[in-house]
N, C-alpha and C positions, 0 to 999 in steps of 0.2 A: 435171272430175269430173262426176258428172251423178247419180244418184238418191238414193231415202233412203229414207227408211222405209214409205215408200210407192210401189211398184213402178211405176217409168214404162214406160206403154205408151201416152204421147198424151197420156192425161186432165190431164196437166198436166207442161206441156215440161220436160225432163230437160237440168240445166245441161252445157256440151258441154267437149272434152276439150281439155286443153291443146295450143295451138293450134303449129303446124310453125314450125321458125325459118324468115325470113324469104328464105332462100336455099333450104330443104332441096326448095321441089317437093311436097312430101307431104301426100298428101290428110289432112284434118284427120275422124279417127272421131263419126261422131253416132249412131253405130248404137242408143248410150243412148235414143233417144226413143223406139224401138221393142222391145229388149232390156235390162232393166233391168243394165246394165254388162257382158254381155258383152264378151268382151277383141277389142280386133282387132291383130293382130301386123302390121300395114301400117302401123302409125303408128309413131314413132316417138316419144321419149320427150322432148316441144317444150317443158315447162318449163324445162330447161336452158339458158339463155340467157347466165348468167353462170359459168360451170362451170370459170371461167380465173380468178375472182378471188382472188387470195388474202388480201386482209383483207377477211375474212366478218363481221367482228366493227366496223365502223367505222361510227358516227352518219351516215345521210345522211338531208341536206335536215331535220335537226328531229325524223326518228323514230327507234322506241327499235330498239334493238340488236336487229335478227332473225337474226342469228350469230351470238352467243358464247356455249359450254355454259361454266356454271362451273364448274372443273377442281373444285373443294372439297369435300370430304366425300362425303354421300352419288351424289353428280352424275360422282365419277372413280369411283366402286362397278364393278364387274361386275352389270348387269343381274338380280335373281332370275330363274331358271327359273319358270316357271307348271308345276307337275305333273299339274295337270288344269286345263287351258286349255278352257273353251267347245270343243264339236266342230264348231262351225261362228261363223261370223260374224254379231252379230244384227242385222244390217241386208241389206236390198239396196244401199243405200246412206244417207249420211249427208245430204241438204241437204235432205231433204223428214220430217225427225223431229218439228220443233218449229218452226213458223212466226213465234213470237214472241220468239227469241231477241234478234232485235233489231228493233224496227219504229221507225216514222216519230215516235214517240214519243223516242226516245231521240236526244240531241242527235247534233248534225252539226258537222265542224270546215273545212265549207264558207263560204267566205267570202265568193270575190266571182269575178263571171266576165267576163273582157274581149274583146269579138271583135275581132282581130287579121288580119283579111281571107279571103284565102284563099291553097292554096298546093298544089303535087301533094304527096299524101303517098300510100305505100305501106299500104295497109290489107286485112287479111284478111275475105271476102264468104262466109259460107259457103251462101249460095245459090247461086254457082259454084263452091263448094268450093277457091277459091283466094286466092292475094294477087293484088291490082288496083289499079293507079295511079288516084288521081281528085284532081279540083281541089277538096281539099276544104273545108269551111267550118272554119277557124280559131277557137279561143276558147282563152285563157289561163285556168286555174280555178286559184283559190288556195286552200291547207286549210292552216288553220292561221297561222303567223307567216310561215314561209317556204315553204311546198312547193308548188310549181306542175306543173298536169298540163298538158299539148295535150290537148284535145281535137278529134277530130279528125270531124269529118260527112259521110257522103255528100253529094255537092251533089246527089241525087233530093232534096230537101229546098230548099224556099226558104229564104232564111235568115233568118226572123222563125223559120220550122218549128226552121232547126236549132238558133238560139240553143234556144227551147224546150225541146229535147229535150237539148241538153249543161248548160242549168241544174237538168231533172229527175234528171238520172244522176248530175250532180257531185253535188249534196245527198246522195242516196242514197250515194252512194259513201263520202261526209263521214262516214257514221255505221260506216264500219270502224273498228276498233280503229289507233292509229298505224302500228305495227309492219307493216301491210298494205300499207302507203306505202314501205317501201324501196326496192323497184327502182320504182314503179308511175309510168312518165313522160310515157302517153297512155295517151286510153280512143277509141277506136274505135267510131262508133253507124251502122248501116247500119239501113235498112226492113226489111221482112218479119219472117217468124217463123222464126228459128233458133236454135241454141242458141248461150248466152253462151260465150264460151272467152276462155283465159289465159296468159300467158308474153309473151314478146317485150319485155318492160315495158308492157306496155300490157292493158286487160280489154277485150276484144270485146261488144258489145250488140247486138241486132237489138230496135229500137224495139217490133213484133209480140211478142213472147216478154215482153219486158217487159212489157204489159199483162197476159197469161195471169201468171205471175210475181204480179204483186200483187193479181190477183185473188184468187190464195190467200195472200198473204203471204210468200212468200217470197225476193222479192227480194234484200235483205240477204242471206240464209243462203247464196243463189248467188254473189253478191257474195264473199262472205268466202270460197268456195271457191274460187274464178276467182285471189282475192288469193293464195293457198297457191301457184299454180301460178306465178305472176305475182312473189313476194318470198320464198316459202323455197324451193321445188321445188329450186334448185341449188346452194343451201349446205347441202340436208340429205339427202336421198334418198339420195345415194350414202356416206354419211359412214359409217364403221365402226362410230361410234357407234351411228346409227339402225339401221344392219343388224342390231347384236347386240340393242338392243331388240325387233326385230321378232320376232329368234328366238326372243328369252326370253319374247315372249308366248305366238308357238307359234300365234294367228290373227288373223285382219285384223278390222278395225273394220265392214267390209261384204264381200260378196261380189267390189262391185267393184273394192275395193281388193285384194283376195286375188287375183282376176284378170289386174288390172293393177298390180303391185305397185312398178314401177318410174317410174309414171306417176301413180298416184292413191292410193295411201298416205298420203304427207304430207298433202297435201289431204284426201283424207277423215278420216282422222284430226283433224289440227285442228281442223274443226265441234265435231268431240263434244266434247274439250278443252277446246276456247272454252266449251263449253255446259256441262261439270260443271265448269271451276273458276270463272264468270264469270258464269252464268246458273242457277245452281243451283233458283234459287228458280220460273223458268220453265218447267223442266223436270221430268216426272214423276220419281218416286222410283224407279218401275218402268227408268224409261232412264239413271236415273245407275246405277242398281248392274248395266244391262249395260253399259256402258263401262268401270266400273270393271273387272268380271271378265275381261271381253273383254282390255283394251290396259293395262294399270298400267305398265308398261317404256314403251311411246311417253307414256302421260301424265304420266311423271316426267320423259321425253326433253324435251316441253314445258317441263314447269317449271322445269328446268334452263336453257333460254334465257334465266329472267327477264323476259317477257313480259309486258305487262298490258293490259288493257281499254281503258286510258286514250284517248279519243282523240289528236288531234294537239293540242299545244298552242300 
């Protein structure tokens, strides 16, 4: 996913789109940096990673259930129609609305990091716009009691450099909610300035972009989108359930979800989600009652997961 509330054209790099499966060849969309979510139909829909599993609904590694709607009451309902839905989507996009939804303030369920050598790992560059075999710098990161990520370093990085920079991102990362942790089984950190991107089980970083990123605060809020594409994109996107949500709201949560509806919906949706039932209090009034208006069928789809804040325990 890539913008928010604030139209990326540079001034502050636009998190990038979920990233191609690992065999598809396909160049990975960043056109967000430059058009605030223009769609590009050459991509193809890379969150899908797990799109074969069929119990969506089972504990892994310690976090909470990011598959199971409970069938109960209001959640097996038929969706309300919206009759006058918003005529347009009030975002350009979602990760750049509120900078403080979650900062360095708020704990982290990062634990401890071990380097484990090195090794070729398979990781997407999107300064070549592709995946690339590198010898890369190994580290074991723990969140919580039991969840462990690879992470995984370009070796351009000596390895005092890379330990650095996979202790900087694992903390960071520590402060998602559990639930963000599902599939998430590596984080991938390459140099330069690109956009972050997600799927594969693993979040993409470029060390460069992360600086710009926290310059404004927003780290985290890209984070938790990269995580959408990364632990629900393929248990929900396609699901009948979300579909009739989406019609019964009748508009997207941003432009660039309405664009790319197949790819950045869940993901941009979630942000705001996160942010009126979670963050309420960091959020203006003015932006919870457009989210409300805007998406009530995808924020009930939410709550219907059973989802919470909670980090990893």
């Amino acid at each position: 996913m890539r913008l928010g509330g604030l139209i990326c054209v540079g001034l502050v790099g636009c998190p990038g789109s979920p990233l191609p499966a690992l065999d598809s060849g396909v160049v990975v969309d960043d056109a967000g940096e430059v058009d605030a979510g223009a769609a590009d139909a050459s991509v193809v829909d890379a969150g899908v990673v797990d799109a074969g599993v069929v119990d969506a609904g089972a504990v892994d590694a310690g976090t909470v259930d990011a598959g199971v709607v409970d069938a109960g009451n209001a959640c097996a309902l038929p969706w309300p129609v919206q009759l006058n839905p918003p005529s347009a989507p009030p975002y350009a996009g979602t990760v750049y609305v509120e900078p403080g939804l979650i900062t360095s303030a708020d704990p982290t369920s990062f634990r401890t990091l071990t380097a484990t050598g090195h090794g070729l790992r398979q990781i997407f560059d999107r300064r070549v716009n592709a995946f690339v075999t590198v010898d890369a710098w190994l580290f074991d990161a723990q969140f919580g009691a039991n969840k462990h990520v690879e992470v995984q370093v370009n070796p351009e990085f000596t390895q005092a450099q890379a330990e650095t920079h996979a202790r900087t991102h694992a903390t960071i990362v520590g402060r998602l909610p559990a639930f963000a942790f599902r599939d998430l089984d590596m984080l991938w950190i390459n140099g330069g300035k690109q956009l972050y991107g997600g799927g594969n089980r693993s979040i993409l970083i470029h060390t460069e972009q992360t600086v710009e990123y926290e310059a404004g605060g927003w780290t985290e809020e890209v984070m938790l989108h990269e995580s959408g594409h990364t632990s629900l994109d393929s248990y929900h996107q396609a699901t009948a359930r979300w579909l009739e949500a989406r019609t019964a709201d009748g508009v997207a949560i941003s432009t660039y979800a309405r664009d790319n509806p197949t790819r950045e919906d869940v993901a941009e949706t979630l942000s705001m989600w996160f942010a009126v039932r979670f963050r309420s209090s960091r959020l203006s009034t003015a932006d919870q009652q457009k989210v409300r208006a805007a998406v009530p069928s995808r924020l009930s789809y939410f709550d219907c997961l059973g989802l919470t804040d909670a980090p990893l325990p």
